[in-house]
C-alpha positions in Angstrom: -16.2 17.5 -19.4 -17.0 15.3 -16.3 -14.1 14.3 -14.2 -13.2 13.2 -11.1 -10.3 15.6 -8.6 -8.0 12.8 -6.9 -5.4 13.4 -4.5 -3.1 10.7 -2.6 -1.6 11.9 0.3 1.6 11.3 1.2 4.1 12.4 4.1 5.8 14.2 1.7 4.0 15.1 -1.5 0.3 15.5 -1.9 -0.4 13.7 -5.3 -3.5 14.9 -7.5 -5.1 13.8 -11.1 -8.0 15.3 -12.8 -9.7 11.7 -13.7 -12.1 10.1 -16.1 -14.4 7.0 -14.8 -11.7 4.9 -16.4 -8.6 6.1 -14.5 -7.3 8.5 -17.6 -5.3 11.2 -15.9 -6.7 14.1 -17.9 -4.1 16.7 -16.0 -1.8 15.9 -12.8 0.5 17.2 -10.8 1.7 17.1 -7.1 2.9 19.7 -3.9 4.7 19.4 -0.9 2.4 18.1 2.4 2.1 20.8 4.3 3.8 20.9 7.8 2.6 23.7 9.3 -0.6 22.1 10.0 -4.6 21.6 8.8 -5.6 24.7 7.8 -3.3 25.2 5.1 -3.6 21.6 4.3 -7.3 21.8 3.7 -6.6 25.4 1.9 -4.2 23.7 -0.6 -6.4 21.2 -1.7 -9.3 23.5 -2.3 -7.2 25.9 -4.3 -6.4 22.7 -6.2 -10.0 21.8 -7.1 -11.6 25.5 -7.6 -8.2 25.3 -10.6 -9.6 22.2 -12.0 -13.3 23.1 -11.7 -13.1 25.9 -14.3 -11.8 23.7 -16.8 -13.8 20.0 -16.0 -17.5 19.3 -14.1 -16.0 17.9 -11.3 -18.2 14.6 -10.1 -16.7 14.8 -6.9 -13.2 13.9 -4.8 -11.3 10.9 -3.8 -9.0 10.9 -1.3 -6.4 8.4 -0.7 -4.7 8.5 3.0 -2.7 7.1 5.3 -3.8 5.7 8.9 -7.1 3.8 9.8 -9.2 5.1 7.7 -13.2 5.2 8.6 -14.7 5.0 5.2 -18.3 5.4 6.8 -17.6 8.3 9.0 -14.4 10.1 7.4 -12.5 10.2 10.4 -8.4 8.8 10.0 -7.6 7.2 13.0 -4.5 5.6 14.0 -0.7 7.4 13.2 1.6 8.7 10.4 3.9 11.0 9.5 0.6 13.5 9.4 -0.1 14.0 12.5 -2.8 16.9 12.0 -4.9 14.7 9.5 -6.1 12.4 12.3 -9.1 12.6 14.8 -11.1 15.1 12.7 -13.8 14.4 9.5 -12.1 14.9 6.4 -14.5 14.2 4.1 -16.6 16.9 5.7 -14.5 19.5 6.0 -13.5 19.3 1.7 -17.4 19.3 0.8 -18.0 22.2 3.4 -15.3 24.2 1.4 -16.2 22.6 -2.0 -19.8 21.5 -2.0 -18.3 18.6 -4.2 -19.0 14.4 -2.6 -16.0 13.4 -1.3 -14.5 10.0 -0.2 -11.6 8.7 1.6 -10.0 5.4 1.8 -6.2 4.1 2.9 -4.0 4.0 0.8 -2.8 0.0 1.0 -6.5 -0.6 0.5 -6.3 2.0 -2.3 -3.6 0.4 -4.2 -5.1 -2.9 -3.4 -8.4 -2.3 -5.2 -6.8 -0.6 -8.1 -5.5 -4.2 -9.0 -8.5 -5.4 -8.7 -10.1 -3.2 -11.1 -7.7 -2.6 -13.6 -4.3 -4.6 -13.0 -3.2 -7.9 -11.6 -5.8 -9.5 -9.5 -8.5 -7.8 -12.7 -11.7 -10.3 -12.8 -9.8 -12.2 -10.0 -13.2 -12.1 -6.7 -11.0 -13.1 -4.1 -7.3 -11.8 -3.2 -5.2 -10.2 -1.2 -2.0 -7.7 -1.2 1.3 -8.0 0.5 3.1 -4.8 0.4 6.5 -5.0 1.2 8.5 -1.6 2.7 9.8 0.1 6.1 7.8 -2.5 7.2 4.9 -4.9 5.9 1.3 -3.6 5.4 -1.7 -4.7 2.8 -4.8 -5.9 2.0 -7.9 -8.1 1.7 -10.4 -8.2 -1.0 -12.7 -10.3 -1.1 -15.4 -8.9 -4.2 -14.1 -5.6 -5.1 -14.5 -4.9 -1.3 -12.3 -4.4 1.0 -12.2 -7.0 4.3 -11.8 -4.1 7.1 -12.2 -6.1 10.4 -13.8 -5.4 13.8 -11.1 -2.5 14.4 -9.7 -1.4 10.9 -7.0 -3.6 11.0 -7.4 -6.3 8.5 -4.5 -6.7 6.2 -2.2 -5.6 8.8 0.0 -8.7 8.4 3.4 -7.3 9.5 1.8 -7.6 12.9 2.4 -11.6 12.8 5.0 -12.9 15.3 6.9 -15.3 13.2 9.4 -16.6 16.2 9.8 -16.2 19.9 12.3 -13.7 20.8 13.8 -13.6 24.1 13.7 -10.2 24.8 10.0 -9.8 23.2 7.7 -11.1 21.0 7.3 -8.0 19.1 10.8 -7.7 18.0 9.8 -10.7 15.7 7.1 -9.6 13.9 6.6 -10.3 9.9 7.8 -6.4 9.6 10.2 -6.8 11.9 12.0 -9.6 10.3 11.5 -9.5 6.7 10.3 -5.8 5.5 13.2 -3.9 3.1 14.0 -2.2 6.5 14.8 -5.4 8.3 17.0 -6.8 4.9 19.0 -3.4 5.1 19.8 -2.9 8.9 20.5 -6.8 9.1 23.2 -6.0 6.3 24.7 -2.7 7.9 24.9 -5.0 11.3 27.3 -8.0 9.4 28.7 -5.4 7.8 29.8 -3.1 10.9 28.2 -0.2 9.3 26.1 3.1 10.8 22.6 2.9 11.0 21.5 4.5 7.3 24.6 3.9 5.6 22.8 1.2 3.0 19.5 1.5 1.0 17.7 -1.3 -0.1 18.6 -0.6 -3.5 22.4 -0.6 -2.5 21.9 -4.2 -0.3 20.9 -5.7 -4.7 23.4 -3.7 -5.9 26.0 -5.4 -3.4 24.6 -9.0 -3.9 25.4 -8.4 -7.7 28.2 -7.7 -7.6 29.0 -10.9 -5.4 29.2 -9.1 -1.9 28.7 -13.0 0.3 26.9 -10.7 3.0 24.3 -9.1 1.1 23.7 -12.0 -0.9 22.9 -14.3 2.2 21.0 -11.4 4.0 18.8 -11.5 1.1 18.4 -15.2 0.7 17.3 -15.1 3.8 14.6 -12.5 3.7 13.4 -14.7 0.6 12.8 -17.4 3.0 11.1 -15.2 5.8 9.1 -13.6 3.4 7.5 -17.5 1.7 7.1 -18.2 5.4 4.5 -15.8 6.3 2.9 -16.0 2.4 2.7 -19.8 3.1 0.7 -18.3 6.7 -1.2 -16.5 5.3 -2.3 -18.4 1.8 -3.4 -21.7 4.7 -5.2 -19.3 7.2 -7.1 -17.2 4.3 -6.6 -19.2 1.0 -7.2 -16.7 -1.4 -7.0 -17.3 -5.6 -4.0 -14.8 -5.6 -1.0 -13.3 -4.1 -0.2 -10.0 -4.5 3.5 -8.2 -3.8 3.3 -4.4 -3.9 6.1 -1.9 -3.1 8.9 -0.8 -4.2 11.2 -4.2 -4.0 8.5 -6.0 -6.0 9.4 -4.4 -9.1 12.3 -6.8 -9.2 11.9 -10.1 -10.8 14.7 -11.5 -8.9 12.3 -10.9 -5.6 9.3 -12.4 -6.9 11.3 -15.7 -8.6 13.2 -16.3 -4.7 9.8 -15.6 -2.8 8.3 -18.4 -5.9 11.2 -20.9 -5.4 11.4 -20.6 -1.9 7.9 -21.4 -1.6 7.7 -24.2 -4.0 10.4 -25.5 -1.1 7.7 -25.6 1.3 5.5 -27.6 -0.7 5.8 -32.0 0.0 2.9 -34.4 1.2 1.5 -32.8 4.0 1.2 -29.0 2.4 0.5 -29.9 -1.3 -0.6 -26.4 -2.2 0.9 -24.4 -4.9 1.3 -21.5 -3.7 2.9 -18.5 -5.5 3.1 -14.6 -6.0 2.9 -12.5 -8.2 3.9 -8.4 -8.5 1.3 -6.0 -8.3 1.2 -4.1 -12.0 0.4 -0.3 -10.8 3.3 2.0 -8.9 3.2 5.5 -8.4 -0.5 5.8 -9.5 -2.2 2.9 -7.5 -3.3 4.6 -4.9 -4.6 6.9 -7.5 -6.3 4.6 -9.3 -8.1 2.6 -6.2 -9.4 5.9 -4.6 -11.3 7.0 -7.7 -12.6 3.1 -7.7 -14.0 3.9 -4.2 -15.0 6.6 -4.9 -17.4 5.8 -8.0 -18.3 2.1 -5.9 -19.6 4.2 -3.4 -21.1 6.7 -5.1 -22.6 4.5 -7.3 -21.4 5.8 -10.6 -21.2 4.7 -14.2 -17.5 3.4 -15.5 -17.1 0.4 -13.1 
């Protein structure tokens, strides 16, 4: 049977899924990332397709990975919590040891374009994705291709300044001020707490059960976060807005960023602008390398 071998890497688990050309996960599973550096990295994931290859004609391997990924040459630039992945060409070193085609794409741009094929933004030409964590990343599609930029670093909104700071400018970036790390150290600060005390997930629980701290702190990351959406819907108008990670799985986020925003709208902005969350989780990076890899290969299914 003809499949596709996928893997999403991660800083802590290596993800993999045996694949039709219509994102079926005919077997998955995942390991721990390796620490002790490339070699047995690359060894792992070889093991892992010579398993699958007895059992499926394997088309070929996607990779999903963090860091600025060079779709054209297969070199990672950039950091992450992989040191040993960047500066070399991965795609070359997997076909060397498997003989099978192999692409690579980050993983934002991954999940990104796996809502474009199959989830939210599906049928939708022009969008992009706000993805909302330790700090704020995402994407831009425009097409069912991905808007790169002159140095890899289109989508990188976290990067906007969104107010002047007196001891820097970078110390009020988007990520800075409004990611689910910003919401939780602003809470442990009111609250007197140690660094790592709270998780986001604690911050929600707090506000429902009427903690006044938590429930401001997170009114106000509803506003921070419309702010830079209303940026970035004037400076790139796109037909949707996308919110990805793990906070956007709660309605409650996605109704205050939505009524927050219709605040911003009078006479002089008369856009509606809104959000929506992305549909895929674990498997959207998944998902989005396979679509790169069958768009660039040129392959049936898409």
């Amino acid at each position: 049977m003809k499949a596709y071998m996928v893997f999403d890497i991660g800083g802590t688990y290596i993800k993999y899924a045996v694949m039709d050309d219509h994102a079926n996960k005919l077997e998955s599973g995942k390991i721990p990332t390796p620490s002790a550096g490339l070699e047995p990295f690359l060894q792992n994931i070889t093991d892992i397709v010579k398993q699958y290859a007895r059992s499926f004609e394997l088309q070929g391997i996607a990779l999903s990975s963090p860091g600025a990924v060079d779709v054209g040459t297969g070199f990672i630039g950039g950091a992450s919590a992989i040191p040993y992945i960047h500066g070399v060409c991965m795609t070359d070193l997997l076909k060397e040891r498997t003989g099978l085609e192999v692409s690579i794409e980050n993983d934002a741009n991954c999940a990104a374009l796996a809502e474009g094929w199959l989830g939210a933004a599906r049928d939708t030409d022009y969008y992009i994705c706000v993805v909302i964590g330790t700090g704020i990343g995402g994407s831009i599609v425009m097409n069912q291709s991905i808007l790169r930029g002159a140095t890899l670093h289109g989508g990188e909104f976290g990067y906007m300044i969104m107010e002047s700071s007196a001891n820097h400018p970078l110390r009020a970036t988007w990520s800075q001020m409004a990611s689910t790390n910003a919401l939780v150290k602003e809470v442990e600060r009111r609250k007197s707490l140690d660094k790592g005390t709270l998780t986001g997930e604690d911050v929600f629980r707090l506000a429902a059960d009427g903690d006044p701290i938590a429930r401001e702190c997170i009114s106000n990351l509803y506003k921070k976060l419309a702010i830079g959406i209303y940026n970035l819907k004037y400076a790139l108008d796109p037909q949707k807005i996308l919110i990805g990670g793990g906070i956007s799985k709660r309605p409650d986020v996605i109704k205050g960023i939505n009524d927050e925003l219709a605040q911003l709208k009078d006479e002089i902005s008369t856009l509606d602008i809104s959000v929506e969350a992305c549909q895929f989780d674990n498997d959207a990076n998944l998902i989005g390398a396979l679509f790169h890899f069958l768009k660039v290969h040129a392959a049936s299914g898409i």
